[in-house]
N, C-alpha and C positions, 0 to 999 in steps of 0.2 A: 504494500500500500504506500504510494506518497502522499506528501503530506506538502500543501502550496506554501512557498513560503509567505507568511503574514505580512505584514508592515511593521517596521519597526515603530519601537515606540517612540516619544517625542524625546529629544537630546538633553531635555534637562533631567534624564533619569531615567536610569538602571530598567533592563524587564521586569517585573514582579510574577508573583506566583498565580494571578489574577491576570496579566497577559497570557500566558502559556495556556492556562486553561478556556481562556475564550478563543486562542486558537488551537487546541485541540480538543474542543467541543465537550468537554467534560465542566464537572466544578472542581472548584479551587481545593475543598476538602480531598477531590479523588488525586488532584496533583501533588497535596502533599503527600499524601499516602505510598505514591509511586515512587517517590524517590524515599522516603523514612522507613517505610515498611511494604519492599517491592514486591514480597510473596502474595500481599495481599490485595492485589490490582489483576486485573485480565491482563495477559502477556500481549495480546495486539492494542488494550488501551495503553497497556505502559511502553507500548513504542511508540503509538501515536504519540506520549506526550514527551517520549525522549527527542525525539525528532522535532518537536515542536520546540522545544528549550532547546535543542542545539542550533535552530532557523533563528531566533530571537536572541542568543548571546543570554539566557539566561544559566545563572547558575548559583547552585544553593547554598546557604548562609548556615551551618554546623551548629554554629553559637544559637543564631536565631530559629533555629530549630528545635533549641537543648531551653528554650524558655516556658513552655508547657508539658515538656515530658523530662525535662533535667540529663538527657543521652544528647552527647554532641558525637558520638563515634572517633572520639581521638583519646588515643593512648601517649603516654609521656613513656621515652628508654634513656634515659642517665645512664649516664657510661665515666669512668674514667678516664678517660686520657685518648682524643680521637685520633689522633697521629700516633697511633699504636697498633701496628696489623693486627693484633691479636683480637680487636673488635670486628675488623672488615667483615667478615662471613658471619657472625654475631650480628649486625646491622642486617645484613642481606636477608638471613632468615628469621627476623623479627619483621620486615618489612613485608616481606612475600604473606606470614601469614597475617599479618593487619590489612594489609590489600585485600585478602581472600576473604579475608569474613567482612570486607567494607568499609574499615576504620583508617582513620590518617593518623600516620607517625609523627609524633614531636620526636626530633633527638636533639639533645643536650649534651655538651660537654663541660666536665665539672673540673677541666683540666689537673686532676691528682689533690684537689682541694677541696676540703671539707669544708670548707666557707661558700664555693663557688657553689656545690654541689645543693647545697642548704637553699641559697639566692634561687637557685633553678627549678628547684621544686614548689618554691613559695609561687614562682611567675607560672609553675605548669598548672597548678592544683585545681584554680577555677573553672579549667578551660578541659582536662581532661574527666576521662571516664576510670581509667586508672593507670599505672606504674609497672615498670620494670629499671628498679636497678640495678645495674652490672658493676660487679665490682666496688661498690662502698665504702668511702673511707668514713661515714659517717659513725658515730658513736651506738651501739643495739640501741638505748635509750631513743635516741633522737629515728632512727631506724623506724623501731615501730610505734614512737606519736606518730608519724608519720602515716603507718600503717594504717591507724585508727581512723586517717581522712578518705580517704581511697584505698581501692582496692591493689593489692601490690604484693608484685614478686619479687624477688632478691633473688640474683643472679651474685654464682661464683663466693657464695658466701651463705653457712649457714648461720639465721638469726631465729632464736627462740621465741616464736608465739607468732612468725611471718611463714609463710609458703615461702619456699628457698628451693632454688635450682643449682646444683654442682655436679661436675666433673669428680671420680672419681682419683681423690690426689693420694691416696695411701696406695690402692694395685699401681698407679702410674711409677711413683717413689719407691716403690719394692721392684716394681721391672727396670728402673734404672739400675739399683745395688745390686740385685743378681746378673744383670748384666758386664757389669764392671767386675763382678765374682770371677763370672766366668771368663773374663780378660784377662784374670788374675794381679786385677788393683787390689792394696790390699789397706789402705787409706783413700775416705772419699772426702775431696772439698767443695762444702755446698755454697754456694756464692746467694746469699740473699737479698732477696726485693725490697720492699719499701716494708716499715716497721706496723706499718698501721691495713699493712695486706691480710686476709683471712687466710687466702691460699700460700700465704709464704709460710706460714705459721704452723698449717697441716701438713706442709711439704715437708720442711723440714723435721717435725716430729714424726714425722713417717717414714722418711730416711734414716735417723737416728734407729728406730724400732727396728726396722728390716735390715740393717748393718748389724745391730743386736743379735741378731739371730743369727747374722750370716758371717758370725766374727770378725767384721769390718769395724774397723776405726772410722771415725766423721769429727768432721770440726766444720766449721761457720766462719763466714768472711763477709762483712758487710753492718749495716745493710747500703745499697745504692740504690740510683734511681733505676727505673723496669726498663731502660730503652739503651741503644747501643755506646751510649756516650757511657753511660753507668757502669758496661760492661768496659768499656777502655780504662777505666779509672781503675775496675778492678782486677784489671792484668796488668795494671803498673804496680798494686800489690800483690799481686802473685809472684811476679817473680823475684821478691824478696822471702816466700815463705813458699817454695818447691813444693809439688803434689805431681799425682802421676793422673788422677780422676777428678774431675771437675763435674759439678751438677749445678747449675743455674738458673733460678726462680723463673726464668724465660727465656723465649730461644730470643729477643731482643737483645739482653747482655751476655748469653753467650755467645752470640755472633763479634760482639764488642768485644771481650775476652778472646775470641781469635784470632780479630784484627789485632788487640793491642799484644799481645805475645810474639804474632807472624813478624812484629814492625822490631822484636825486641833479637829476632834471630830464633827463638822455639819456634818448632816445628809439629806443629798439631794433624796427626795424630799421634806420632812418633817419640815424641817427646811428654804429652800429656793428653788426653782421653776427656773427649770434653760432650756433654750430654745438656740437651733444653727441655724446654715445656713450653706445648701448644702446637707446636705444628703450624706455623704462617708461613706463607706462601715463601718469603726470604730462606727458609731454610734450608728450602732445597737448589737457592742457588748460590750461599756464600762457597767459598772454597776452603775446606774442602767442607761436601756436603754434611748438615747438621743431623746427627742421633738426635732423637726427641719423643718425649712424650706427647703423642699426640689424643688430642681432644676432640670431638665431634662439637665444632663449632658453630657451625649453620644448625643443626638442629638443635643446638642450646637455645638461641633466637628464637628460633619459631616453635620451641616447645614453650620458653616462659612465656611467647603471649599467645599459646592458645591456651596454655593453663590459664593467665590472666584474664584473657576473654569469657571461660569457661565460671571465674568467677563472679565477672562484672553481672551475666546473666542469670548468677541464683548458684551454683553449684557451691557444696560447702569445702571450703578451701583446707587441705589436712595437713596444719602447721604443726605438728609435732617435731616430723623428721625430714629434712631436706630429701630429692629428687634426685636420684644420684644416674649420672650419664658415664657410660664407661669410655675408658682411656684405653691407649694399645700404646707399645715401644717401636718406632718405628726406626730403625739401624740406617744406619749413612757410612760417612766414610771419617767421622771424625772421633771415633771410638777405632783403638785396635790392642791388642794381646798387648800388656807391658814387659817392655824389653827388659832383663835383666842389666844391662851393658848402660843403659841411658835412662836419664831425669832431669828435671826441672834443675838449673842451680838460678843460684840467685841474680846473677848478671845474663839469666837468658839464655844461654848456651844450654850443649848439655854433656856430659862428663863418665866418666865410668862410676857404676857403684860397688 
């Protein structure tokens, strides 16, 4: 069926909801309908009046919608730090499923700042329907008052009495130590993230545990910032304090840790064994390619907002125990067997032991 085009309306203002339905022959009550709640319109009238709104330049108002039924179909995702690949595929499949069931994405970056983070939620809160934060440097307290106003998931961090979505970081933290086992490291140095990380926190006591077991020595270096510069600052202290295994809050500063060791004369793998977390697209092209615990990213996104979704519409949200997504080790070329013959010394090189 076509549909003629109207007449535009007069230039001092916008189409209304009241043009589209005098040209598509309906009332104004059936146009809002078609677009707020499209199952409930005939499928040839809801063409006719899409067709009509797209002849006419009109297009509809979320907020001024969300003023008799309080649903604007937007979700707010707070992230940490956007210049972080670690979010990329986390954005993507948060997006794809807010798309799919209808809803328009806010994203926020709270730049690694619990001040920022705070400001971004107070400007989200009127406007959306509910939350996903990634990553949190927020306080659990301020967390879930938070909670209390909207409905909301917590990404990469479990918080008591909120729905919380994580990766599993203890199988990941044990496949990295038996890994380095079986290379026969027999000391692991964890390079840690930022102090106020949940997952730095679990990483590391989950490495501690599973070197327990596996009569590995660990020790702790840090903490730095999550990104490559952080890992360069912490390979100019490395190679003042020799290891043969390196494990790194993410493949962001281990990539860093490569660079800054390759720059110092060590030669990774050969010299020291060096392992991340996450799996972003960089890691399979630094040189040499990055071992890493990899995460199922894109489906982290698009699970917390259909869970989110799932509770914006009634479903009761099971905040006990976080959501746990499994991890795999994914082997590269910058883990190999430890040489008896060579190690770290402290000017970089590397020496008989």
């Amino acid at each position: 069926m076509t549909v003629e085009r109207p007449p535009p309306p007069p230039p001092s203002r916008p189409p209304t909801i009241y043009d589209v339905a005098k040209a598509a022959g309906v009332a104004a009550s059936t146009v809002s309908r078609a677009f707020s709640r499209p199952g409930r319109v005939n499928a040839e009238t809801a063409e006719r009046i899409r067709a009509a709104a797209q002849a006419l330049g009109y297009r509809t108002n979320p907020l001024a919608r969300a003023l008799p039924t309080g649903r604007t179909s937007m979700i707010a995702v707070i992230i940490s730090d956007i210049t972080n690949p670690f979010y990329f595929e986390i954005i993507r499949g948060a997006q794809a499923a807010a798309a799919e069931a209808g809803y328009t994405m806010l994203l926020a970056d709270a730049q690694e700042s619990d001040v920022l983070e705070r400001e971004a939620l107070d400007r989200a809160l009127p406007t959306v329907e509910g939350i996903v934060l990634a990553s949190s440097r927020m306080s659990d307290s301020a967390i879930r008052m938070t909670a209390k106003q909207r409905p909301m998931i917590v990404l990469n961090r479990a918080v008591a009495g909120v729905p919380s979505l994580v990766t599993d970081n203890p199988h990941g933290a044990r496949r990295a130590a038996e890994h380095f086992a079986d290379l026969g490291h027999r000391t692991i140095t964890y390079v840690a993230g930022p102090e106020a990380s949940w997952a730095d926190g679990i990483r590391w006591r989950s490495l501690r545990e599973a070197a327990a077991d596996l009569g590995l020595q660990t020790r702790r270096l840090g903490p730095y910032k999550p990104n490559v510069a952080g890992g360069e600052q912490a390979a100019g202290d490395l190679v003042h304090k020799p290891t043969t295994a390196i494990l790194a809050y993410n493949d962001q500063l281990a990539i860093g840790i490569i660079r800054g060791l390759t720059a110092v004369g060590t030669v990774v793998p050969d010299d020291v064994s060096i392992i991340g977390f996450d799996n972003i697209f960089a890691a399979d092209l630094i040189t040499p390619r990055l071992t890493t615990v990899a995460a199922p990213l894109r489906a982290l996104g698009g699970t917390a907002v259909h869970n989110l979704l799932a509770i914006i519409n009634g479903a009761r949200s099971r905040a006990s125990d976080p959501t746990v997504l499994p991890t795999r080790l994914v082997e590269r070329a910058s883990t190999t067997r430890r040489s008896r013959r060579r190690a770290m010394t402290p000017a970089g090189r590397t020496s008989a032991n």
